[in-house]
C-alpha positions in Angstrom: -7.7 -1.4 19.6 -4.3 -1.7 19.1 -1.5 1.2 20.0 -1.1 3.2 16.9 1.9 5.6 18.1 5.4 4.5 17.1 7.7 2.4 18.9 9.4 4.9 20.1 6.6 7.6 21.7 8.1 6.5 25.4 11.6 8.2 24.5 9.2 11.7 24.0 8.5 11.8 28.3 10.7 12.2 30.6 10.5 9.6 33.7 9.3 11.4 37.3 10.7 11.5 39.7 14.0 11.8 38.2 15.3 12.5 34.6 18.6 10.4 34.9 15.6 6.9 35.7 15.1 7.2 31.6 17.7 5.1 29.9 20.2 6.5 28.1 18.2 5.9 24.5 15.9 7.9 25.7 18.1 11.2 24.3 14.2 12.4 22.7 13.6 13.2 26.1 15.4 16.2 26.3 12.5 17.4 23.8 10.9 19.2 26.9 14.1 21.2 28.0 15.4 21.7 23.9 11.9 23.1 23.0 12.9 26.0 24.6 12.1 27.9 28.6 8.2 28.0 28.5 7.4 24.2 28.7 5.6 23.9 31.8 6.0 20.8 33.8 2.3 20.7 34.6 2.0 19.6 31.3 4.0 16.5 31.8 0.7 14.4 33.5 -1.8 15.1 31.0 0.4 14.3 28.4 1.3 11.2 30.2 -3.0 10.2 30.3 -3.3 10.8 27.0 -0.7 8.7 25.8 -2.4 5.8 28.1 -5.7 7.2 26.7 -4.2 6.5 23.5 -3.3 3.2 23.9 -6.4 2.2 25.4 -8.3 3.4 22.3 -9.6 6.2 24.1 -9.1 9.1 21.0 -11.2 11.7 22.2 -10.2 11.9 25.1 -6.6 12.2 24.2 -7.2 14.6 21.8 -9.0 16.6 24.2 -6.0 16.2 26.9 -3.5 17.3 24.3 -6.1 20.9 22.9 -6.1 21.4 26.7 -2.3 21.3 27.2 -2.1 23.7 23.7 -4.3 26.0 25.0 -1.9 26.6 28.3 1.4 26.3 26.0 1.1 26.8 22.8 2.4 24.6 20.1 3.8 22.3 22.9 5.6 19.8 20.5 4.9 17.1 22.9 1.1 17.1 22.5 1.2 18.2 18.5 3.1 14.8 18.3 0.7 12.8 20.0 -2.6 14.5 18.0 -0.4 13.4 14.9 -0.2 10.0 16.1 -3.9 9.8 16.6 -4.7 10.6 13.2 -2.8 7.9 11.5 -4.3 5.4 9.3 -7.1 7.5 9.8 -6.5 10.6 8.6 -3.3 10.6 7.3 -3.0 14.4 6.1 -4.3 16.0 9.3 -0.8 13.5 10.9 1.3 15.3 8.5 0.6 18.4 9.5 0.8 18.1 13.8 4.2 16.1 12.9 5.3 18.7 11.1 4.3 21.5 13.5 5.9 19.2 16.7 9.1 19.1 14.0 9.0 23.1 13.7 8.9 23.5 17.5 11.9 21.2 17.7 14.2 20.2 14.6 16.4 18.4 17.0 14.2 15.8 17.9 15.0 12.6 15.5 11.4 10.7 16.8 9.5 13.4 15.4 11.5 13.5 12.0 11.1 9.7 11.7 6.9 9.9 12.7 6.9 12.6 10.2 8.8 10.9 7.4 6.7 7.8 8.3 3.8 9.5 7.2 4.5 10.7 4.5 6.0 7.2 3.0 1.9 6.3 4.2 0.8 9.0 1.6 4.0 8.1 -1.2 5.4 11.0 -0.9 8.8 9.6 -1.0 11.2 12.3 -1.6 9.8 14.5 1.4 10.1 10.7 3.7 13.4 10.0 2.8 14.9 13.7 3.4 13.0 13.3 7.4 14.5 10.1 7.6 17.8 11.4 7.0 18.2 14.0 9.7 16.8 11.7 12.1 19.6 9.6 11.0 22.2 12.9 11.3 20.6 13.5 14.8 20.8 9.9 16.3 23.0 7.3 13.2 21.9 4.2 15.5 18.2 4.7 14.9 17.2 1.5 13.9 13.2 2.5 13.5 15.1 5.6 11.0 17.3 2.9 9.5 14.5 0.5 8.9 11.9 3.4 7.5 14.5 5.1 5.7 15.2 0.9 3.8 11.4 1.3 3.3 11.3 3.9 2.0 13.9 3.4 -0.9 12.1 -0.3 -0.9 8.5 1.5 -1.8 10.9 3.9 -4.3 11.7 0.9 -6.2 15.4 1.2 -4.7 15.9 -2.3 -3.4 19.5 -2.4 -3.8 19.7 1.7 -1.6 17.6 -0.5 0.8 19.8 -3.4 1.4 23.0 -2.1 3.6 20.3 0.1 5.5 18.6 -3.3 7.2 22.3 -4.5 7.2 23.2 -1.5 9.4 20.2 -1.9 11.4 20.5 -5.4 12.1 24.2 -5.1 13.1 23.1 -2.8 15.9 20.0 -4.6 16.8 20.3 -8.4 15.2 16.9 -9.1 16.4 14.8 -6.2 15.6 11.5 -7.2 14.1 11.3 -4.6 11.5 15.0 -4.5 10.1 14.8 -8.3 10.2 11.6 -8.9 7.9 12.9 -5.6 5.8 16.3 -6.9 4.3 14.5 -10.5 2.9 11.6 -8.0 1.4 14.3 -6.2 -0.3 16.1 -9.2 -1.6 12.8 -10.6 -2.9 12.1 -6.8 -4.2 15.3 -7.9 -6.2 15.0 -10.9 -7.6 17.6 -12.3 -5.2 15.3 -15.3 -3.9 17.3 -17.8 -2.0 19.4 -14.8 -0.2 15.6 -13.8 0.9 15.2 -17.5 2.0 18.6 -17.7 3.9 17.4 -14.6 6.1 13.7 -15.5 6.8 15.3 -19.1 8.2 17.1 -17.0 9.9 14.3 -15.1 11.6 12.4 -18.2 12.2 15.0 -19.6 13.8 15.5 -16.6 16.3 11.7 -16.9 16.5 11.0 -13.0 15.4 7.7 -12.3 13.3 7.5 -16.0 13.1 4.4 -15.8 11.1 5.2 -13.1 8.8 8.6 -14.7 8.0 6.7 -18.0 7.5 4.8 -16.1 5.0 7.8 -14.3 3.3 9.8 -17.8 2.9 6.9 -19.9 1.2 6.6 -16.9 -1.6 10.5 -16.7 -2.4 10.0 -20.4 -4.3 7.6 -23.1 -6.3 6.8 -26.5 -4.0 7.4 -29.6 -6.0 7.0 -31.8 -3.3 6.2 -31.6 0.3 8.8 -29.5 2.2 9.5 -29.5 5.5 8.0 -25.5 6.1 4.5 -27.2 5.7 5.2 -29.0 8.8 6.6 -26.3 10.6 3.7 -24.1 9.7 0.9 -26.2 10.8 2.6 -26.7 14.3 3.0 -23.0 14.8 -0.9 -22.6 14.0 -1.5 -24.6 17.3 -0.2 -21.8 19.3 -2.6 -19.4 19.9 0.1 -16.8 21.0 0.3 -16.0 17.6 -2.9 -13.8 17.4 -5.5 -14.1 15.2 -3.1 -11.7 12.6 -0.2 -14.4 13.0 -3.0 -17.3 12.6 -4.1 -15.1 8.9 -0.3 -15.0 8.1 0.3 -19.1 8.8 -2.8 -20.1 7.2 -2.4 -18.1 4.0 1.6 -20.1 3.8 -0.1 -23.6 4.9 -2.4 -22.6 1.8 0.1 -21.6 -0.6 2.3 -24.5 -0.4 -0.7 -26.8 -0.2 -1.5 -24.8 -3.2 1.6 -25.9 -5.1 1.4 -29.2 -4.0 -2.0 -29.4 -6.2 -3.8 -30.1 -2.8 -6.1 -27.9 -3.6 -9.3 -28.5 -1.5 -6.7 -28.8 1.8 -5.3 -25.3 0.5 -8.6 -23.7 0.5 -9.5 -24.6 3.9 -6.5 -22.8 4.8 -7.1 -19.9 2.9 -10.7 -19.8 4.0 -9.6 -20.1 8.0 -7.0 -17.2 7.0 -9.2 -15.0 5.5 -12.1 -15.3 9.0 -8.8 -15.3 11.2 -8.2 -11.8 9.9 -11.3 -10.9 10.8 -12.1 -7.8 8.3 -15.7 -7.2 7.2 -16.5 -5.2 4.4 -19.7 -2.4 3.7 -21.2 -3.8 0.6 -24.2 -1.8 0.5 -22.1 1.2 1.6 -19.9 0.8 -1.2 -22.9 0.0 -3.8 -24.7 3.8 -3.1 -21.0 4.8 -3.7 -20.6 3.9 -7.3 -24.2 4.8 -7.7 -22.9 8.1 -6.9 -19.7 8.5 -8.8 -22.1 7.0 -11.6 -24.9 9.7 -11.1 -21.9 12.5 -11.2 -19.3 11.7 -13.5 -21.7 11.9 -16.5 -19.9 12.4 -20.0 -21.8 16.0 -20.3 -20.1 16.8 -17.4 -17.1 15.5 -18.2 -17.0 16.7 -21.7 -18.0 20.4 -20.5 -14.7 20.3 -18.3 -12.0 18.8 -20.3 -10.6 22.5 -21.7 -9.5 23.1 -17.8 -7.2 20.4 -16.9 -3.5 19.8 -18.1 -3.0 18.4 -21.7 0.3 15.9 -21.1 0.5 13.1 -22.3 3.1 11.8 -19.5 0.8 9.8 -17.2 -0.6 6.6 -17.6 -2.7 4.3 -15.3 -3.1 1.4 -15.2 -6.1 0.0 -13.2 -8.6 -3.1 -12.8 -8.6 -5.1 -10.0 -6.0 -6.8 -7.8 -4.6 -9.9 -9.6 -5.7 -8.8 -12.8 -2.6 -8.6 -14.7 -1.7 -5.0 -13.4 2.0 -5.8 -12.3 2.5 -7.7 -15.4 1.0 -5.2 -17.8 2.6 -2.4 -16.2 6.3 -4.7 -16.1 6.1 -5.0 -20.6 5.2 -1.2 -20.7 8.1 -0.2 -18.6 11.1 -2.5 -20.9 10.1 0.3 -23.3 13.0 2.8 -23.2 11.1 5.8 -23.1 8.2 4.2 -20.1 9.2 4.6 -16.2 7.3 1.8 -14.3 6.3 4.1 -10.9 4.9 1.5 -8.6 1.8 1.8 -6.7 1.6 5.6 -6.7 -1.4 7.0 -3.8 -1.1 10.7 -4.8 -4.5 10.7 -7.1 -6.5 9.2 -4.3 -4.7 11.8 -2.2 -6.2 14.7 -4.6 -9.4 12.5 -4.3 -9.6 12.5 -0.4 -8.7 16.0 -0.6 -11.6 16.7 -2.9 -13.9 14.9 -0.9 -14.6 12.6 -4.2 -13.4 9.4 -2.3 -15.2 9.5 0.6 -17.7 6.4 1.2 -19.7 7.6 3.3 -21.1 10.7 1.0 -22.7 9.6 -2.3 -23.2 13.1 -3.2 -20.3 14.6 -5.2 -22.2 16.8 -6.9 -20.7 19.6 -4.3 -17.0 18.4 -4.1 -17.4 18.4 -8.0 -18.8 21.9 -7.9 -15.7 24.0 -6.3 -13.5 22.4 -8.5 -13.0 25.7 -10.5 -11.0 26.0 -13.9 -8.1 27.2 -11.4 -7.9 24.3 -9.0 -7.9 21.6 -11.7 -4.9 23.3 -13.6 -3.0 23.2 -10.2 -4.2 19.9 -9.6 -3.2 18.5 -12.9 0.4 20.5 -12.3 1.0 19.1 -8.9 0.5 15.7 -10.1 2.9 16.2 -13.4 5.1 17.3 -11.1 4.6 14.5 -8.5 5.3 12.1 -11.6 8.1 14.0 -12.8 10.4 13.8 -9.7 10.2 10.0 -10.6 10.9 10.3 -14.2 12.1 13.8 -15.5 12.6 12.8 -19.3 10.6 9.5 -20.0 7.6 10.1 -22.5 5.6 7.8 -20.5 4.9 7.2 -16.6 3.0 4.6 -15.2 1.1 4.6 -12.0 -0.1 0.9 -11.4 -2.6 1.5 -8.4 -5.2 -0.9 -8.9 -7.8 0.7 -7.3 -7.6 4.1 -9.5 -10.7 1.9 -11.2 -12.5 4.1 -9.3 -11.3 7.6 -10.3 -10.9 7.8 -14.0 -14.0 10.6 -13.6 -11.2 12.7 -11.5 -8.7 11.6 -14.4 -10.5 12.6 -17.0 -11.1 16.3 -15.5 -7.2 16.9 -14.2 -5.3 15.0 -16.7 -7.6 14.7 -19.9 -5.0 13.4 -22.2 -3.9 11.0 -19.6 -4.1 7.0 -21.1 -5.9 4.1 -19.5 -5.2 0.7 -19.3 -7.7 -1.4 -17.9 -6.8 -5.4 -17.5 -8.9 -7.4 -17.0 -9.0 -11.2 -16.1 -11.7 -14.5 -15.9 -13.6 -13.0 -12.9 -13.5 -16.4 -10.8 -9.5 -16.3 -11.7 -9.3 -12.9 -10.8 -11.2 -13.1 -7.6 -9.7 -16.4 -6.6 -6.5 -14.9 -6.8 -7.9 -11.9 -4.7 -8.9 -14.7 -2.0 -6.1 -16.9 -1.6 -3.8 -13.5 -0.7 -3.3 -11.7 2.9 -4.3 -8.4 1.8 -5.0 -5.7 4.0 -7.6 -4.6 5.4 -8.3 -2.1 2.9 -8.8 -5.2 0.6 -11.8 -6.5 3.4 -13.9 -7.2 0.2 -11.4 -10.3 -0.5 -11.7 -12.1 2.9 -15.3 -13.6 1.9 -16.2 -15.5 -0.9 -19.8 -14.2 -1.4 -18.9 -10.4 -0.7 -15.8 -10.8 -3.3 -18.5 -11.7 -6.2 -20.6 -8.7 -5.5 -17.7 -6.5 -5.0 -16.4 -7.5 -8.8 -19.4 -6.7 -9.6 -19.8 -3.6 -8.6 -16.1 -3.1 -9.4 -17.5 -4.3 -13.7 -20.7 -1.8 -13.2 -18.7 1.3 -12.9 -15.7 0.4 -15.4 -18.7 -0.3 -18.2 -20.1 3.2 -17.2 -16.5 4.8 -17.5 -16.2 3.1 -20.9 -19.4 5.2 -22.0 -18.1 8.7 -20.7 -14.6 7.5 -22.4 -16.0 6.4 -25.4 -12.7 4.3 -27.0 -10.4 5.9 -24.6 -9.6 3.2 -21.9 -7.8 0.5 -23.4 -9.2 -3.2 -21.9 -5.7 -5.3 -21.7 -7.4 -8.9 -21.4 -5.1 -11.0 -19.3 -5.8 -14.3 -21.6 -5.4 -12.4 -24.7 -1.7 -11.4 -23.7 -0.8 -14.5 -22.2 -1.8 -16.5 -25.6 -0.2 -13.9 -28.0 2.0 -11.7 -25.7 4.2 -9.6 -28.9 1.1 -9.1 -30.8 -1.0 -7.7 -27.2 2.3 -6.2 -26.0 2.3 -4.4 -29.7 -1.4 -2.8 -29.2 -0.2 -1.8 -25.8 2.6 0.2 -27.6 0.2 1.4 -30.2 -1.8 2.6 -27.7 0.8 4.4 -25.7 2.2 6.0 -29.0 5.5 4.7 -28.7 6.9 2.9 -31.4 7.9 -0.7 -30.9 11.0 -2.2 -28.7 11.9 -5.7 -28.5 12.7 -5.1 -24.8 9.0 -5.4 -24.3 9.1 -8.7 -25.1 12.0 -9.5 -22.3 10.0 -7.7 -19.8 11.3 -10.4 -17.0 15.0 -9.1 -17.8 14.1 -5.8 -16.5 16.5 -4.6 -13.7 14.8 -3.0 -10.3 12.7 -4.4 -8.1 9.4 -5.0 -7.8 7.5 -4.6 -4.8 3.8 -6.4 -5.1 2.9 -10.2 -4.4 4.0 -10.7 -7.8 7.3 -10.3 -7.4 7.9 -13.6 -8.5 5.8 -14.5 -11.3 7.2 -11.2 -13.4 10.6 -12.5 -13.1 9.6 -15.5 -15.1 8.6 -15.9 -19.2 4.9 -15.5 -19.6 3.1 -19.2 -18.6 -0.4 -20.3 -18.7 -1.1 -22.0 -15.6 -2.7 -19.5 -14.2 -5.6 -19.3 -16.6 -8.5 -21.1 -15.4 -7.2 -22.0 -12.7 -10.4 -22.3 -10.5 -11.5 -25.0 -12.3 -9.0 -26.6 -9.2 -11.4 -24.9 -6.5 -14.8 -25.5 -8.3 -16.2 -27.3 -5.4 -14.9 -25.3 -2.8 -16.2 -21.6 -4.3 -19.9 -22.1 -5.1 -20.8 -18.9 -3.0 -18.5 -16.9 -5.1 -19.3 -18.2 -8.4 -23.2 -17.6 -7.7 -22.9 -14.3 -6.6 -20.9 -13.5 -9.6 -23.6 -14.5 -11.8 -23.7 -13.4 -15.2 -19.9 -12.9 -15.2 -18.4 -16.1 -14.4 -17.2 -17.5 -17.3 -17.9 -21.2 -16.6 
């Protein structure tokens, strides 16, 4: 298991025998001595373990370690930072609040700040992030891990050009920092600003940091006419096995892509396929299949119906959902030309509310109970936290989008809290849609994507529960079909008006003119004009994606 606590959890410890043996960076280890006369130094050693605990995957045992060092000095900032560092990724909220207790114990500690402020850009709770950021940045202005988060931050806020002299700062105190490095090219890309992104990602190459990340970065800034010399360079850095098997994902996925543009398509899909195994993520089909059986055998449209009165009646938000791939960036790009729509990004807040509800969780199917305590009370509050949540972004646009794919799955909890709320639902070819899923590094909470077979079944459990959601919303979910608006995009792009209730701007049409950035793999293709190439284009792969086309079945479109 990898280390999961922050670069800089060393700086939190002072180093026996002596204080002055810690380097001078290591000012956060005055945290002891600033958090006031009743830190014990009996405390130092277990903290020490469970930090090596930590590290060695160990979580119980650290968490016990750090209860055990509470329960002799309470609300030792020390150990609430290190129980919110074993919660991350995992359980996000329960982080945010030992970071924010190890913050109230000592304000002066910048490390604490940034972890806190880290987690809640995990969460996209930017505003909150960004303020945490800053006074790490007042405590200690050379902090490149605040400099890069803070760039993240305004990156994830759709702020690429706030982002920009951030990584510029950072890299001029640290020119080879990893993170500050890889950050200023994402921005530039977030922006439009291709060939700058290119110039830096050489760069990083060259100064071999986060080789196969940059490799990845620089094959997406540009189209491949003919064979460039990257290919070369990528399939010589896949013989080192230094790289890791998340470096091997990253190299095989730009060998792909450029063998991909090349129209080497059965080369590329050998790549893509060794990328995809490389990253080694599995995925609980059967899991996830008595999951939508349960949303399914709870979200029925009596129920639904009987609680519509409770939730807020705005007609602010708008989702759009479907799949990855499916159009979602696109869709959600021609919306936000319109003067009166704000384009929000990825937004996680509803599947916060979700998590918090227990209505997400895959290993319960029944939500009969987390449905239950929802009283008339909670879903106003609910429904006003996330207005105002939305607001922040967008105080006097009629419309907001959230484009987070995966809100397929939660239109129920939409239709309770925010009952006036639109839908868009794109939809794409499924072998398109899931070849485009495929040939992507996603993460691992994409795992679904990194096997043919299992990505067939997944769409179509994914087409199962957006069919029942069409019968508890009889007429209410708009389906944007990603071949309709591609051949006729004013006359789709006017029904997506209609729909919205907003009458029609020509901007909408010039949706690739739109300023900002952009911040998905599609950062690209929504700078151009709509093209076509993309539809059908598995027809390229047919040989290579039986497995997925069979277990697709009835839905391939062949």
């Amino acid at each position: 298991m990898s280390n999961r606590l922050p670069p800089a959890w060393a700086k939190h410890l002072r180093t026996p025998p002596s204080p002055k043996a810690a380097s001078p960076k290591a000012a956060s280890s005055n945290a002891q001595s600033k958090a006031g006369p009743h830190r014990s130094h009996a405390d130092d050693l277990p903290l020490r373990q469970a930090l090596e605990l930590q590290q060695a995957g160990c979580l119980s045992e650290a968490e016990e370690l750090c209860h055990r060092v509470l329960a002799r000095t309470p609300n030792h900032p020390l150990a609430l930072y290190i129980l919110g560092t074993l919660g991350l990724d995992f359980d996000n909220e329960k982080s945010l609040r030992y970071f924010a207790r190890a913050v109230a114990e000592d304000p002066q500690n910048p490390y604490y700040h940034l972890s806190l402020g880290e987690t809640y850009l995990k969460v996209s709770e930017f505003t909150p992030a960004i303020k945490h950021f800053q006074y790490a940045l007042d405590l200690k202005p050379d902090l490149v891990e605040a400099l890069c988060a803070l760039g993240d931050a305004y990156n994830a806020f759709d702020k690429g050009e706030m982002a920009l002299p951030l990584f510029e700062k950072a890299l001029r105190i640290d020119r080879d920092h990893p993170v500050a490095r890889m950050g200023l090219p994402r921005a530039l890309a977030s922006l439009g600003r291709m060939d700058e992104a290119a110039v830096h990602l050489k760069e990083a190459i060259e100064r071999r940091i986060a080789v196969p990340a940059a490799h990845n970065a620089l094959v997406r800034t540009r189209k491949f006419a003919e064979e460039p010399p990257e290919l070369g360079a990528i399939l010589t850095e896949l013989q080192d096995p230094g790289h890791g098997p998340e470096g091997a994902a990253a190299l095989h996925h730009a060998a792909g892509k450029v063998l991909n543009d090349l129209r080497r398509y059965k080369e590329a899909m050998d790549h893509f396929k060794k990328g995809n195994e490389a990253g080694g993520h599995t995925f609980d089909l059967q899991s996830y299949r008595r999951w939508v059986d349960g949303m399914i055998a709870t979200f029925t449209p009596e129920l639904v119906a009987s609680r519509a009165a409770y939730g807020n009646p705005s007609e602010a938000p708008v989702f759009v959902v479907g799949m990855p791939r499916s159009g979602t960036t696109l869709t959600e790009q021609i919306c936000a030309s319109h003067p009166n729509v704000h384009g929000a990004g990825e937004l996680s807040k509803l599947r916060r509310t979700a998590n918090g509800l227990g209505v997400a969780d895959r290993s319960s199917v029944n939500f009969g109970q987390s449905i239950a305590t929802i009283t008339p009370d909670l879903t106003r509050t609910l429904a006003e936290e996330h207005l105002a949540y939305l607001r922040e972004r967008a105080p006097d646009s009629l419309r907001i989008v959230d484009k987070m794919p995966h809100n397929f799955e939660l239109i129920g909890l939409v239709g309770l809290l925010l009952p006036k709320a639109r839908i868009i639902h794109c939809r794409r070819d499924a072998i398109d849609n899931c070849i485009s899923c495929f040939v992507l590094q996603f993460n691992k909470a994409h795992s679904y994507s990194a096997d043919l077979e299992t990505l067939g079944l997944y769409y179509r459990e994914y087409d199962r529960l957006m069919r029942h959601w069409d019968k508890v919303f009889p007429g209410r979910i708009f389906e944007n079909r990603y071949e309709t608006l591609i051949e006729n995009q004013e006359e789709q792009s006017r029904r997506l008006m209609d729909y919205l209730g907003l009458p029609w701007d020509d901007a909408c049409l010039r949706f690739f003119d739109k300023g900002g950035s952009v911040n998905t793999y599609s950062n690209w293709q929504v700078r151009q004009p709509i093209y076509t190439s993309s539809v059908k284009r598995w027809k390229n792969y047919e040989s290579e994606i039986q497995p997925l086309i069979e277990a697709l079945g009835d839905l391939a479109e062949i």
